[in-house]
C-alpha positions in Angstrom: -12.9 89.4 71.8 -12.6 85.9 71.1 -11.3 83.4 73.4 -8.8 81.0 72.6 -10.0 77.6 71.4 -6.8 75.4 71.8 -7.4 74.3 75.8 -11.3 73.7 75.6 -11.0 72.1 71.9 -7.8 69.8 72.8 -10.1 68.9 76.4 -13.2 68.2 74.1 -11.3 66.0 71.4 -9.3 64.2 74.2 -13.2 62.8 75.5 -13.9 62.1 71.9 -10.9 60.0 71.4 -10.7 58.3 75.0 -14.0 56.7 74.0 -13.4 55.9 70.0 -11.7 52.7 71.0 -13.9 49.7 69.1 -11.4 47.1 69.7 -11.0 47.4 73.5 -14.7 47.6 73.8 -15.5 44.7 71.7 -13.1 43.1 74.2 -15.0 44.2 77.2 -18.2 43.0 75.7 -17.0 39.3 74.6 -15.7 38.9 78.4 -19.3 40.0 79.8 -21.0 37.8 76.9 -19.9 34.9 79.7 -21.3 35.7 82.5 -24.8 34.4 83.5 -25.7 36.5 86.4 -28.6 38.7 86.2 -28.9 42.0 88.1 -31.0 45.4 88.1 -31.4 47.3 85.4 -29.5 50.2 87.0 -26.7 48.5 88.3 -26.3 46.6 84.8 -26.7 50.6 82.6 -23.7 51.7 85.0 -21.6 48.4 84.2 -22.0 49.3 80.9 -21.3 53.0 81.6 -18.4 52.1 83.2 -17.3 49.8 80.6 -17.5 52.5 77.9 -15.8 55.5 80.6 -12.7 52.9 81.2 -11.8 52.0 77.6 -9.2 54.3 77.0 -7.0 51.9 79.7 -7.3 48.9 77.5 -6.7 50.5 74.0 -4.7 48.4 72.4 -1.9 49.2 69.0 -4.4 48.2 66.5 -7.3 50.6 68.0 -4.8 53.2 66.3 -5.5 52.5 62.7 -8.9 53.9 63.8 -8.6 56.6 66.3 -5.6 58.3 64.6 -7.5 59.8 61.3 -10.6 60.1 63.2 -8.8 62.7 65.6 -7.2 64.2 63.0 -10.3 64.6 60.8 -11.7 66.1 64.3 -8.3 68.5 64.7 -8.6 69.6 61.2 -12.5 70.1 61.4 -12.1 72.6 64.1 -9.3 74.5 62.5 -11.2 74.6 59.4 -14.8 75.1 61.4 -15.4 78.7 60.4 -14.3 78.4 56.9 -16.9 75.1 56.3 -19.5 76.8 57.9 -19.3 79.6 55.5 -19.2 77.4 52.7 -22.2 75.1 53.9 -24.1 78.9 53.9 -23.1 79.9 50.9 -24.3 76.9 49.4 -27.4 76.9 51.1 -28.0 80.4 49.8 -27.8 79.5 46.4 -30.0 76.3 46.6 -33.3 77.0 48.0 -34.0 73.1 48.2 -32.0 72.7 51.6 -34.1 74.7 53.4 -37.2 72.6 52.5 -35.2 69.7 53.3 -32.9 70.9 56.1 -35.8 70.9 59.0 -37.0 67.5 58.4 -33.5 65.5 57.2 -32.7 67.3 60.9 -35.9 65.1 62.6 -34.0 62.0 62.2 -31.8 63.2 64.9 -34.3 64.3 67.5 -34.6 61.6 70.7 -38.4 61.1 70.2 -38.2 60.4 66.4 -35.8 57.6 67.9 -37.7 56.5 70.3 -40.4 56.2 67.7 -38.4 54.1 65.2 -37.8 52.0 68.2 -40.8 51.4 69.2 -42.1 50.1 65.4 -39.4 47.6 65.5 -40.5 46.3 69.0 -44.4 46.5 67.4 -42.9 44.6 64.8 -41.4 41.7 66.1 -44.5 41.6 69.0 -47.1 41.3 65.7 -44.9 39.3 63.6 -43.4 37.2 65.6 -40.1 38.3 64.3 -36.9 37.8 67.0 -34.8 40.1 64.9 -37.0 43.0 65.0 -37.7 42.9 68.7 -33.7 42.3 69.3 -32.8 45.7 67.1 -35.5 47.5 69.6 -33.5 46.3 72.5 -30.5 47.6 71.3 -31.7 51.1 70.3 -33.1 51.7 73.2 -29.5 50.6 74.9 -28.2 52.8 72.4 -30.3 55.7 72.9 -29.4 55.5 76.5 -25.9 55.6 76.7 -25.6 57.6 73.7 -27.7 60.5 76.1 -25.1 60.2 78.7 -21.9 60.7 76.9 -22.9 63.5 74.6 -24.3 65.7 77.8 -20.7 65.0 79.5 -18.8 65.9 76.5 -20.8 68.9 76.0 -20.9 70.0 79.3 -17.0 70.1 79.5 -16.4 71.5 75.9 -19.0 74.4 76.5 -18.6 75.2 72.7 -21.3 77.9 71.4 -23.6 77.4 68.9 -22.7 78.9 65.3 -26.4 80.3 65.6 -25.4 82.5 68.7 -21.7 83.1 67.5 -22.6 84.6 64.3 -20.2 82.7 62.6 -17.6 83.2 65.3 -15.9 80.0 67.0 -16.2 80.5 71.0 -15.0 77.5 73.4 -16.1 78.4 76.8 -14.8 75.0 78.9 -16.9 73.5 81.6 -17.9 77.4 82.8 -20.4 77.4 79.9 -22.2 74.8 81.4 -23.4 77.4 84.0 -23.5 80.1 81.2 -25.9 78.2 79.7 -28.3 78.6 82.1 -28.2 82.2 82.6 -30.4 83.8 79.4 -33.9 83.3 79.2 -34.9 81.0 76.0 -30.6 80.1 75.4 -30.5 77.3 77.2 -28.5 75.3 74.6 -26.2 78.0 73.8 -23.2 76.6 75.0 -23.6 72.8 73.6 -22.6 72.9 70.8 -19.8 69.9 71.0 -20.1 67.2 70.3 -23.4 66.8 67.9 -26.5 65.2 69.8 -28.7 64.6 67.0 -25.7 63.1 65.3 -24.5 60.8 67.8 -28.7 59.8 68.3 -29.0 59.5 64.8 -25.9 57.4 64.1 -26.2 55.3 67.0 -29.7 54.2 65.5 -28.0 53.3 62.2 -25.5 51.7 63.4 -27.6 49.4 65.3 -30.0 48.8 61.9 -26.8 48.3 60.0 -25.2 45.5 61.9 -28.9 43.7 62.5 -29.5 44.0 58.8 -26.2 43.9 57.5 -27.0 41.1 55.6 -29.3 43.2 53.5 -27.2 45.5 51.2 -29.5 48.3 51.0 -30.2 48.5 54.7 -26.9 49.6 55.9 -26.6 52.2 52.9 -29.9 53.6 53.7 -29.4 53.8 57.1 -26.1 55.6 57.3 -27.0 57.9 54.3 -29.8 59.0 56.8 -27.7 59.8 59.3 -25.3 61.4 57.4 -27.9 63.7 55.5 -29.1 64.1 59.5 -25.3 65.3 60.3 -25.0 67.6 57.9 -28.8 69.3 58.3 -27.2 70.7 61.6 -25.2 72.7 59.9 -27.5 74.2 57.5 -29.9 74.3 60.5 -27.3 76.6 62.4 -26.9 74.5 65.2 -23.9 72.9 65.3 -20.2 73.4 63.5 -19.0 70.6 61.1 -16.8 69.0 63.8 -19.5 68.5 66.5 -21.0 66.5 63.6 -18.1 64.5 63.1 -17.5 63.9 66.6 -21.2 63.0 67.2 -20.9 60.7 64.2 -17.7 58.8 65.5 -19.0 58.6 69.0 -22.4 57.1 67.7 -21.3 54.6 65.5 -18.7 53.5 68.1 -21.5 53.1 71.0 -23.4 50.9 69.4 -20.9 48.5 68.2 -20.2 48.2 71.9 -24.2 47.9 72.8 -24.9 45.4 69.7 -21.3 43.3 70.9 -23.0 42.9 74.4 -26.2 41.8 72.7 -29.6 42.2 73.3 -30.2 39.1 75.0 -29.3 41.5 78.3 -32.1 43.8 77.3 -35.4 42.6 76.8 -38.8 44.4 76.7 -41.8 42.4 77.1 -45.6 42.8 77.4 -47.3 41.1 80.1 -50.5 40.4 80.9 -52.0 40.7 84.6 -54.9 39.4 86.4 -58.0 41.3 85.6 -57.1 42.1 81.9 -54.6 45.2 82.6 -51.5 44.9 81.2 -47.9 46.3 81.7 -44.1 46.3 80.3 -42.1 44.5 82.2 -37.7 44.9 81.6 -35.7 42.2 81.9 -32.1 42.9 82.2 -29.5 39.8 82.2 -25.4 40.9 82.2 
């Protein structure tokens, strides 16, 4: 028997829309732009954290015109999830090309592709000399960071199953599932379904690329087509429902507007060389 959807999905799209306030952030982030102090990396990932936890208390009326269709897109996703995930099937059925494509569109997604990507920017700017390059590394990193944290709380309290394990069958569990989920041998993602990871991961890194490169046409239509593609390979792939895409999508792009508003100049990752020829990383972190 299925349980009823309405408390866990209302619970889950309330954390979705608490943090889809751009404006408020942006806010946040040209207040902290002043301040000189530096302080530990730790401390400074938590201000952020709490920055992005404590928007929904400065949303302002104009945060509406974009939080109002994205819930409702959300709202009407779920409602509609079962249907759409029929149809994404049935289309995948008939094409054989999406399952050759599928598994590696999904890749773009997965935390250590990310980290990759990352990483070639930072090799980028180090060899190049190139400022931009090591700034966009900075802020995908930030990105991939807080992006991490969010999408395991909202999972955690949605405790939606995967379409995979539901055959089809929408199943909202609520913050019990977070313990279900650890229960089975091999399931261990069974009950995360909402909101998206690989989408919020993959959108957060677009995002980021987009408003470094923004200046560059093809750049920002490039990167969010990827993601996109990413969003919707997680449906064919069986592991998520159209909504935890969108949701993951939102929450992405809306993360690293906040990350790139703060800049990178908080961030910094640089080589250094010690006595002896060995060498090391060292963070800087300036809020």
């Amino acid at each position: 028997m299925r349980r009823s959807p309405f408390l866990s999905s209302l619970l889950a799209v309330l954390l979705t829309i608490l943090l889809l306030t751009p404006s408020s952030l942006a806010e946040e982030s040209e207040k902290t732009e002043k301040e000189e102090k530096k302080t530990s990396l730790g401390k400074a990932l938590l201000q952020d954290e709490a920055a992005l936890w404590t928007s929904p208390f400065r949303i302002r009326t104009k945060d509406l015109l974009f939080w109002v269709p994205v819930t409702a897109l959300t709202l009407y996703s779920i409602k509609e999830d079962e249907s759409i995930y029929r149809r994404f099937k049935s289309y995948q059925k008939k094409h054989s090309w999406v399952d050759d494509v599928s598994p590696k569109v999904t890749l773009l997604g997965d935390g250590g592709v990310n980290l990759a990507i990352t990483s070639l920017f930072f090799l980028e700017g180090e060899i190049f000399h190139d400022p931009k390059a090591k700034e966009t590394a900075s802020l995908a990193l930030q990105t991939l960071v807080h992006t991490a944290i969010v999408v395991q709380v909202g999972k955690h309290i949605a405790g939606r199953q995967r379409p995979s394990y539901a055959g089809g069958e929408d199943h909202w569990y609520g913050p019990s599932g977070f313990f279900q989920r650890y229960k089975k041998n091999g399931q261990f993602s069974k009950y995360d379904s909402f909101p998206s990871g690989h989408m919020i991961t993959a959108m957060g890194l677009a995002t980021v690329i987009a408003e470094q490169y923004k200046g560059t046409i093809w750049v920002p239509v490039t990167a969010y087509s990827l993601a996109t593609l990413c969003g919707l390979s997680r449906v064919t792939e069986d592991a998520h429902w159209f909504s935890d895409v969108v949701a993951g999508a939102a929450l992405g792009w809306t993360i690293a507007r906040f990350v790139v508003r703060r800049r990178a100049s908080r961030f910094q990752v640089s080589p250094v060389l010690q006595p002896g020829g060995g060498g090391a990383l060292a963070i800087n972190y300036a809020f």
